[in-house]
C-alpha positions as CSV (number, residue, x, y, z in Angstrom):
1,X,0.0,0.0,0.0
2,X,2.6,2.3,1.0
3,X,4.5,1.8,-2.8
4,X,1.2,3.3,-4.1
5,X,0.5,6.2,-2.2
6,X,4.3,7.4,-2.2
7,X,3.9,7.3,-6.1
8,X,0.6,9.2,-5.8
9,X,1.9,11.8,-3.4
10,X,5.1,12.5,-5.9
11,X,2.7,12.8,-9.0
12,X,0.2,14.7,-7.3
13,X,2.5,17.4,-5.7
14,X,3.7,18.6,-9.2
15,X,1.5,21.0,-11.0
16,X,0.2,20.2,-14.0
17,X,-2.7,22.3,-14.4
18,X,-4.2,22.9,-18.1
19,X,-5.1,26.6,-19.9
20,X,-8.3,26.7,-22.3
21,X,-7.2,29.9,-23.8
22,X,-3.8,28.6,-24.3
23,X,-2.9,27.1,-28.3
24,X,-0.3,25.6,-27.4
25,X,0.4,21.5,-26.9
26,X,0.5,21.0,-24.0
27,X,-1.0,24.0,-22.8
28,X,1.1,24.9,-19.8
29,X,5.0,24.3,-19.5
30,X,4.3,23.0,-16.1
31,X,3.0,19.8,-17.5
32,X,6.0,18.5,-19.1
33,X,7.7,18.5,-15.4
34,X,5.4,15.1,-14.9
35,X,5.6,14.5,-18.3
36,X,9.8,14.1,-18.3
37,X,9.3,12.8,-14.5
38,X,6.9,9.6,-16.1
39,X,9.4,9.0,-19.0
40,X,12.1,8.3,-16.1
41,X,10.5,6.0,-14.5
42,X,9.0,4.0,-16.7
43,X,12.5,3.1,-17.9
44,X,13.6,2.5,-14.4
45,X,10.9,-0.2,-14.2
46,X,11.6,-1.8,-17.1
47,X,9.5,-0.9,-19.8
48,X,10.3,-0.8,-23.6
49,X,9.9,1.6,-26.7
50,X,9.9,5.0,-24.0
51,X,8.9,7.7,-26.2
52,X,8.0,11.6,-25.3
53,X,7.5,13.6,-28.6
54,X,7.1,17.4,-29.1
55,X,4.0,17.3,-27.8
56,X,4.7,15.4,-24.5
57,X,2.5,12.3,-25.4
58,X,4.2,9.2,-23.8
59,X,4.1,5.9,-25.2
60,X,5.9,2.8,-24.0
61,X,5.5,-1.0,-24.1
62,X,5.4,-3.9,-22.0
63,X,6.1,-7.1,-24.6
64,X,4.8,-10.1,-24.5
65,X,5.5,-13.0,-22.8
66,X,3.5,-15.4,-24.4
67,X,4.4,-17.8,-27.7
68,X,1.2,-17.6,-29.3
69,X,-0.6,-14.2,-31.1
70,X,-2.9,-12.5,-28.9
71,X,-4.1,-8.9,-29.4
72,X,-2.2,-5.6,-28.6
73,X,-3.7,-4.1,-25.4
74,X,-3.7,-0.3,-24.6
75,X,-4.0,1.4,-21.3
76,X,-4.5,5.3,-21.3
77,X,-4.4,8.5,-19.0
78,X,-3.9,11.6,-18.7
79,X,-1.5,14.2,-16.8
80,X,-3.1,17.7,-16.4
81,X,-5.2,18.6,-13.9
82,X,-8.1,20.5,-14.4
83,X,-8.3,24.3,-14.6
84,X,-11.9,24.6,-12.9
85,X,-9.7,25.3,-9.8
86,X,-6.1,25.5,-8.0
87,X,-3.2,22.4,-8.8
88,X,-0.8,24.6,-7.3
89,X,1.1,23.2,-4.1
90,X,-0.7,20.4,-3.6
91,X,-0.5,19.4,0.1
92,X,-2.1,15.7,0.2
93,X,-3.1,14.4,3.7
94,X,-3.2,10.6,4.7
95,X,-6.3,9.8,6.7
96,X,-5.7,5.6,8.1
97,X,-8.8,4.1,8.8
98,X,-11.3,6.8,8.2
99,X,-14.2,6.2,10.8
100,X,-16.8,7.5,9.1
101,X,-17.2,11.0,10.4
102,X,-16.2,14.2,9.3
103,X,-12.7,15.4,8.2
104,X,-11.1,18.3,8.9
105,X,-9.4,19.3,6.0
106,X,-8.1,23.0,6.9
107,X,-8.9,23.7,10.9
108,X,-8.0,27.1,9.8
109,X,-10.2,27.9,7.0
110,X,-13.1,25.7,8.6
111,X,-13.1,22.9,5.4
112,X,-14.7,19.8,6.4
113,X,-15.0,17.0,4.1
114,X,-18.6,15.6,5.8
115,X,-20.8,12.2,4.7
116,X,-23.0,14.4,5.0
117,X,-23.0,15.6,1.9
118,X,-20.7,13.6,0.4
119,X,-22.7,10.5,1.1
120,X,-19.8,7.8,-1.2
121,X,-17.3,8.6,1.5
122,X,-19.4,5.9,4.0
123,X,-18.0,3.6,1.3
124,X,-15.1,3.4,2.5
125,X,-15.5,3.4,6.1
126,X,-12.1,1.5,7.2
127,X,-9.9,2.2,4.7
128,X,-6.7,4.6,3.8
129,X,-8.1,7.8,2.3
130,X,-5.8,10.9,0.3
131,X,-7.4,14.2,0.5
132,X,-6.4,17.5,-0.1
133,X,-5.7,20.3,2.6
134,X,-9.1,22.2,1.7
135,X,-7.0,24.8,-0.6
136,X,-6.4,23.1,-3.7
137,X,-7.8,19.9,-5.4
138,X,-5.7,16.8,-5.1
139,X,-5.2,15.9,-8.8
140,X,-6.6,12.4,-8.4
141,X,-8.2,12.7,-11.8
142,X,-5.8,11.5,-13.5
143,X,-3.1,11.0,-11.3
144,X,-4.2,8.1,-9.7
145,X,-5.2,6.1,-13.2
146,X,-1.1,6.8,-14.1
147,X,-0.2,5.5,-11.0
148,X,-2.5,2.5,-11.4
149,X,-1.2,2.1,-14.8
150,X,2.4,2.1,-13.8
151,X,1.8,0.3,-10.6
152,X,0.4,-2.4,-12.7
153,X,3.4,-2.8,-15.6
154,X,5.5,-2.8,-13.0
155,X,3.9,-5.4,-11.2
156,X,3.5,-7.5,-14.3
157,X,7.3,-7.8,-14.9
158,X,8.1,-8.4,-11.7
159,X,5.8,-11.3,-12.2
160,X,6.2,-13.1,-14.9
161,X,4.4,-16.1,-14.2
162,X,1.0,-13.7,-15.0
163,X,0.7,-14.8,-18.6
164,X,-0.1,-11.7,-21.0
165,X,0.3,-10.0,-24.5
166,X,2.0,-7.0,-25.7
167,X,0.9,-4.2,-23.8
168,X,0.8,-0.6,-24.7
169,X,0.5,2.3,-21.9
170,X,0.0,6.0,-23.0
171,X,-0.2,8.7,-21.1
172,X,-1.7,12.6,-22.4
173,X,-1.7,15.9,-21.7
174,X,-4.7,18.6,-22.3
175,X,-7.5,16.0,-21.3
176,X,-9.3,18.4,-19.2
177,X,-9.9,20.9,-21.4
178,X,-11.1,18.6,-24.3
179,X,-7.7,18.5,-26.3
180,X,-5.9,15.1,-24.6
181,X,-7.0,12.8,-27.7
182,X,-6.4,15.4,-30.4
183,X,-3.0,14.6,-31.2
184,X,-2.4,11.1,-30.0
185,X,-1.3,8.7,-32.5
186,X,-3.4,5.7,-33.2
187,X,-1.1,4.0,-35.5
188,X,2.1,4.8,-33.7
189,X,0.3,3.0,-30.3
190,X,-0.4,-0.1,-32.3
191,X,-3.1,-1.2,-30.2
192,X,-6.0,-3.2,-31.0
193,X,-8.3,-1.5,-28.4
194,X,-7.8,0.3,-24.9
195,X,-9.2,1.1,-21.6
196,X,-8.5,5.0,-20.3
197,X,-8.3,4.5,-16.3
198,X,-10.0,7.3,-15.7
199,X,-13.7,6.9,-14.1
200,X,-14.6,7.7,-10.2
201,X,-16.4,4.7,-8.0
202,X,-14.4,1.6,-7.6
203,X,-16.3,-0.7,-10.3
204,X,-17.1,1.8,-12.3
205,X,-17.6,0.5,-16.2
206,X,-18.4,2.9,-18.8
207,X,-18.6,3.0,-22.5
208,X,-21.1,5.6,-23.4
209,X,-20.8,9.5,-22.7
210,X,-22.4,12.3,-23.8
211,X,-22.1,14.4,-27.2
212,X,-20.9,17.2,-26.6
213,X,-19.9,21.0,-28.1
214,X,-19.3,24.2,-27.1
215,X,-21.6,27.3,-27.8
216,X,-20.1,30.9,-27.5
217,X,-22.7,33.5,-27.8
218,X,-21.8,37.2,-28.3
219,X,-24.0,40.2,-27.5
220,X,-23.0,43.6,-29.2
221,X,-24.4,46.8,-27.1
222,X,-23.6,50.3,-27.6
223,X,-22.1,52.7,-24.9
224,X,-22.5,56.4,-24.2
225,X,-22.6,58.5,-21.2
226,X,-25.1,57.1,-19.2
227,X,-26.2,60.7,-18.3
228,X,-27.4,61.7,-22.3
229,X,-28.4,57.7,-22.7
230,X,-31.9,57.6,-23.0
231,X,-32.6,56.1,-27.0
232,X,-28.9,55.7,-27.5
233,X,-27.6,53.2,-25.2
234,X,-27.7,49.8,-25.6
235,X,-26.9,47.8,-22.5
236,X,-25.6,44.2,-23.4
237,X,-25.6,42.5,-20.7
238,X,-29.4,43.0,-19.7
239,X,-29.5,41.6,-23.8
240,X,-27.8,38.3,-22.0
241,X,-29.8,38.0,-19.1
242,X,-32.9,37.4,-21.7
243,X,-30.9,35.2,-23.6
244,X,-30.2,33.0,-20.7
245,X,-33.6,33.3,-19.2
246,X,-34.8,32.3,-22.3
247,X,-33.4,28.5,-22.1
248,X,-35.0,25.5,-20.2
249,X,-33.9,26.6,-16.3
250,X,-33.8,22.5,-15.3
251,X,-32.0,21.5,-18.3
252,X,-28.8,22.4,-16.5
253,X,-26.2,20.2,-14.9
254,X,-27.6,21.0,-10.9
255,X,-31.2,19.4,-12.2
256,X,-30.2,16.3,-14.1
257,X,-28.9,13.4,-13.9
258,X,-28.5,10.0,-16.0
259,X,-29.0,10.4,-19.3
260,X,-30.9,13.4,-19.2
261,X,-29.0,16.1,-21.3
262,X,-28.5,19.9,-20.5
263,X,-26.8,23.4,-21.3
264,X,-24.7,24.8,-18.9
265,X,-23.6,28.0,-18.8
266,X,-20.0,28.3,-17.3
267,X,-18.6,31.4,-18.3
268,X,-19.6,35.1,-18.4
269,X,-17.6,38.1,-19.6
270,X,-19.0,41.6,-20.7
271,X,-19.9,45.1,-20.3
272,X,-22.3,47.8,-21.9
273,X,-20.7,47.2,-25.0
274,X,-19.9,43.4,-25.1
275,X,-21.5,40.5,-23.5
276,X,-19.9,36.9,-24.1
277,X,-21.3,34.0,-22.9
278,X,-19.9,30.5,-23.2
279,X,-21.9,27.6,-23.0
280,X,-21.7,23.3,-22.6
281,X,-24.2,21.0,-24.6
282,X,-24.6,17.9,-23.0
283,X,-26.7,14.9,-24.3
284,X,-25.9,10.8,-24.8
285,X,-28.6,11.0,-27.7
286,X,-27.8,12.2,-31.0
287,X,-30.9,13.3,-32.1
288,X,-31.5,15.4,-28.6
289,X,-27.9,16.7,-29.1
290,X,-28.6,17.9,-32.3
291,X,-32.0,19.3,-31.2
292,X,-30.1,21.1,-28.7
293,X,-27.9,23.2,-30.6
294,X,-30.9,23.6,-32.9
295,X,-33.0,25.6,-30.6
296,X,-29.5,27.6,-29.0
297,X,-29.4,29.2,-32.6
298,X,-33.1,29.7,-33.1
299,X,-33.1,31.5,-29.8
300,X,-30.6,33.7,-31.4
301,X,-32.5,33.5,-34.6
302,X,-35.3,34.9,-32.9
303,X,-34.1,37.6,-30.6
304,X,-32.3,39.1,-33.5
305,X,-35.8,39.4,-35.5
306,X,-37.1,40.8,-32.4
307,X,-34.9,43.8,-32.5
308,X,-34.7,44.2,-35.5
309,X,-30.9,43.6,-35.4
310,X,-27.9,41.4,-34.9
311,X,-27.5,41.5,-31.6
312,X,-26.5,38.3,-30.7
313,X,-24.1,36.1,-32.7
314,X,-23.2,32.1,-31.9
315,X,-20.6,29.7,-32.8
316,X,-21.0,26.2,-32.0
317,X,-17.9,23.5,-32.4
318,X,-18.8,20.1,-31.5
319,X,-16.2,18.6,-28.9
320,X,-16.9,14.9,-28.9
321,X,-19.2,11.8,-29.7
322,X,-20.4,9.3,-27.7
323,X,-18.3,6.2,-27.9
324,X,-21.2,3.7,-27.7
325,X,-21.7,4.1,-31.6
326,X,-17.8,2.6,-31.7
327,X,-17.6,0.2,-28.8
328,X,-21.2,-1.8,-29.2
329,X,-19.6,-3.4,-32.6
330,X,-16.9,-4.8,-30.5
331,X,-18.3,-5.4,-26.8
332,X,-15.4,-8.4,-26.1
333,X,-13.2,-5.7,-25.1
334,X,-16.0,-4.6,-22.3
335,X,-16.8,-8.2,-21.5
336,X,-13.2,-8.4,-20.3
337,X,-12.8,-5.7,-18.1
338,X,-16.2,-7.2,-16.8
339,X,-15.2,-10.4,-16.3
340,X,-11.6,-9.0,-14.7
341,X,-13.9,-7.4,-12.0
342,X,-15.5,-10.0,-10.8
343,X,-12.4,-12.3,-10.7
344,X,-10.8,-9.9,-8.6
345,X,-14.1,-9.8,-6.3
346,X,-15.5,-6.0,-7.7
347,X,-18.9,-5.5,-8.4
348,X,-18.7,-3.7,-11.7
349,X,-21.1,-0.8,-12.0
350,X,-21.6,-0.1,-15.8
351,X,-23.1,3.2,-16.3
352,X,-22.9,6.0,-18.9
353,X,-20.4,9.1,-18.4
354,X,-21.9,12.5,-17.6
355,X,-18.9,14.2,-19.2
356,X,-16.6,12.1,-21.8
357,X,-12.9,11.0,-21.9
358,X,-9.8,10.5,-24.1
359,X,-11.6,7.3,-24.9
360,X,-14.5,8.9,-26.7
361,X,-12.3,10.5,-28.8
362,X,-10.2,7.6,-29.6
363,X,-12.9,5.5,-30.3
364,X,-13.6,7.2,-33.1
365,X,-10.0,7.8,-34.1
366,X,-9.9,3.6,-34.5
367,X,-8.7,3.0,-31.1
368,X,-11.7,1.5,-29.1
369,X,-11.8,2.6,-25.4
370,X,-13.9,1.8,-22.8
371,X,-13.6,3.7,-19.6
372,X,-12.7,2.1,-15.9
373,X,-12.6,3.5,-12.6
374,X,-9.6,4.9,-11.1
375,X,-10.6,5.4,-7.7
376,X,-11.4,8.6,-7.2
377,X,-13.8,11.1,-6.2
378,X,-15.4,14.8,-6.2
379,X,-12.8,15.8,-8.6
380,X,-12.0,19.3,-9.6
381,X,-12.2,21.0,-6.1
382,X,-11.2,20.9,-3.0
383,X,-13.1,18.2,-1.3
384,X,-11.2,15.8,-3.8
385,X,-10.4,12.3,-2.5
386,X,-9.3,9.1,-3.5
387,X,-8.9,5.7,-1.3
388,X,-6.0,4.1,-1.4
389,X,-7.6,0.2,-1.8
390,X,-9.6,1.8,-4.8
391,X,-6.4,2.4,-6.4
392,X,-5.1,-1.2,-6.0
393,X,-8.2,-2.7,-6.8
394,X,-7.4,-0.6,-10.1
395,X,-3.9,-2.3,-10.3
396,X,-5.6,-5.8,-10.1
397,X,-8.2,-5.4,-13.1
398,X,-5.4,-4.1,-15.1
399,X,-3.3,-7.2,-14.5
400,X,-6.3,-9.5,-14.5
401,X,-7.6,-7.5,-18.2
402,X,-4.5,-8.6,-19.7
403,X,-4.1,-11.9,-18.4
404,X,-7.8,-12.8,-19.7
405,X,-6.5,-11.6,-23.0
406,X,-4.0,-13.1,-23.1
407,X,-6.2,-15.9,-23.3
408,X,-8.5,-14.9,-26.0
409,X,-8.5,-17.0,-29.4
């Protein structure tokens, strides 16, 4: 247990937090500190084919130990943390044999991680929790999958009586803002399907997620002195509030749940003259996905005829699909991971994403990719936490995975 949390804790304390508004890959120096860190050490453990190109995706290999041909195996996840709030100095606390109650995070600040709100934490009564200190998040998403991962290769060569194929691992940057997929290369990782370790809940099985774009709407105004305003002045941001006020107020992240879709609103940035908002669409079925970014430009359609203007203008980029459409054709590779589960005595929980992964995007690059848990939970924030057993639970699907394939025909 101890091997796994000291890898955590030296992943976890180096920042690797990610920049929408940055164009660069990867979008933060800070990542390739990890990045160089993970190249390292997967030589020191024995790995083969260490690569690290320009844009600090990592590929290596664990070869085969088997005479016959099996297929090429993937494992895949990612090293930035997410933007939505602090990765900087990252102080993780070890909490042995939580009891069940509350947990002080920062006694200063008055940040209590409580079951009473976070009901999953009576889960895991008993066992070894990391949190954070209360003042950044811990970085569990998707450290702890890359420590699983490496935990896992590592453990496979050191045992070589666990029969398995060639094995790829990759690990990505940009993942949390949308971007980890965009320049991996399928061909180069050779594999004939993957799992990204990178869900919550131990047993955690996934292979649908939403569709999803991104909708920026921009409201033009006009400014002049507010004293000699009256007829002139046109105030853009009261023109947002109606646009927002507009759109179905429980069709937002806060009142769904499932596979019930939404729009959610995340950013806002404006004045008098200029209002921008920036908008998530969210839905696992195509049709509804379509229908909502149908009715986000007829809203705009419609309060431009209103006023007799353009005031509003909308871009909408699609982001990702949902990776049932690729996966269902070739549902071995999530009968596996099942299977794996329940060998190693986990109840798996298959369930669709509310969000989407690398894998959805490498699914329909050619590289199927289920998602599995990695352990963690209430990521993004600072009541972040991850149990330690959920972590090595993780190690033992990935060893069992490739031993079962290892025995495929």
């Amino acid at each position: 247990m101890q091997h796994i949390i000291d890898r955590f804790i030296s992943y976890v304390i180096i920042d690797t937090e990610s920049d929408q508004e940055s164009q660069s890959t990867p979008s933060t120096k800070k990542q390739w500190d990890l990045a160089n860190k993970l190249v390292e050490e997967l030589k020191a453990i024995g790995l083969s084919d260490v690569t690290i190109d320009e844009n600090a995706y990592i590929m290596a290999t664990l070869p085969s130990n088997v005479s016959h041909n099996v297929p090429v195996i993937g494992f895949v996840s990612h090293f930035d943390t997410s933007p939505d709030f602090t990765g900087a100095h990252v102080k993780p606390q070890i909490v042995n044999d939580y009891d069940g109650k509350d947990i002080v995070l920062n006694a200063e600040e008055n940040i209590i991680l409580s079951p009473d709100y976070f009901e999953d934490l009576l889960l895991y009564k008993g066992q070894t929790l990391i949190t954070t200190d209360g003042t950044t998040l811990l970085g569990a998403d998707d450290k702890a999958g890359i420590t699983e991962i490496v935990t896992a290769m590592e453990y496979l060569i050191n045992h070589p009586e666990i029969k398995h194929g060639t094995i790829r691992i990759g690990f990505t940057p940009d993942e949390e803002i949308g971007r980890g997929a965009h320049k991996f290369d399928v061909e180069k990782f050779g594999a004939d399907w993957a799992y990204t370790m990178d869900g919550s809940q131990v047993g955690e099985l996934e292979y649908e997620n939403f569709n999803a774009a991104g909708a920026k709407i921009k409201v033009k105004g006009k400014i002049v002195h507010p004293g000699y305003a009256k007829g002139k002045m046109i105030n853009s941001m009261y023109y947002a509030s109606e646009f927002i006020n507009i759109l179905p107020r429980l069709e937002t992240p806060e009142c769904t749940e499932g596979y019930e879709g939404f729009f959610h609103l995340h950013n806002i940035e404006g004045d008098v003259e200029e209002t921008t908002l920036q908008y998530i669409i969210r839905d696992h079925d195509k049709d509804k996905f379509e229908a909502r970014k149908a009715l986000l430009e007829k809203v705009v359609l419609d309060l431009n005829t209103k006023y007799q203007r353009e005031v509003f203008q909308i871009e909408i980029k699609d982001q990702y699909f949902n990776m049932k459409e690729k996966v269902e054709p070739v549902m071995h590779i999530v009968d596996i991971a099942e299977k794996a589960m329940k060998e190693v005595g986990i109840t798996p929980l298959i369930k669709a994403i509310r969000g989407g992964t690398d894998g959805s995007q490498l699914s329909y690059m050619g590289l199927p990719c289920p998602n599995i848990f990695a352990g963690g939970h209430n990521f993004h924030g600072r009541y972040e936490y991850v149990p330690v057993e959920s972590m090595q639970k993780a190690v033992e699907v990935i060893c069992k995975i490739a031993e079962l394939t290892a025995q495929q025909k």
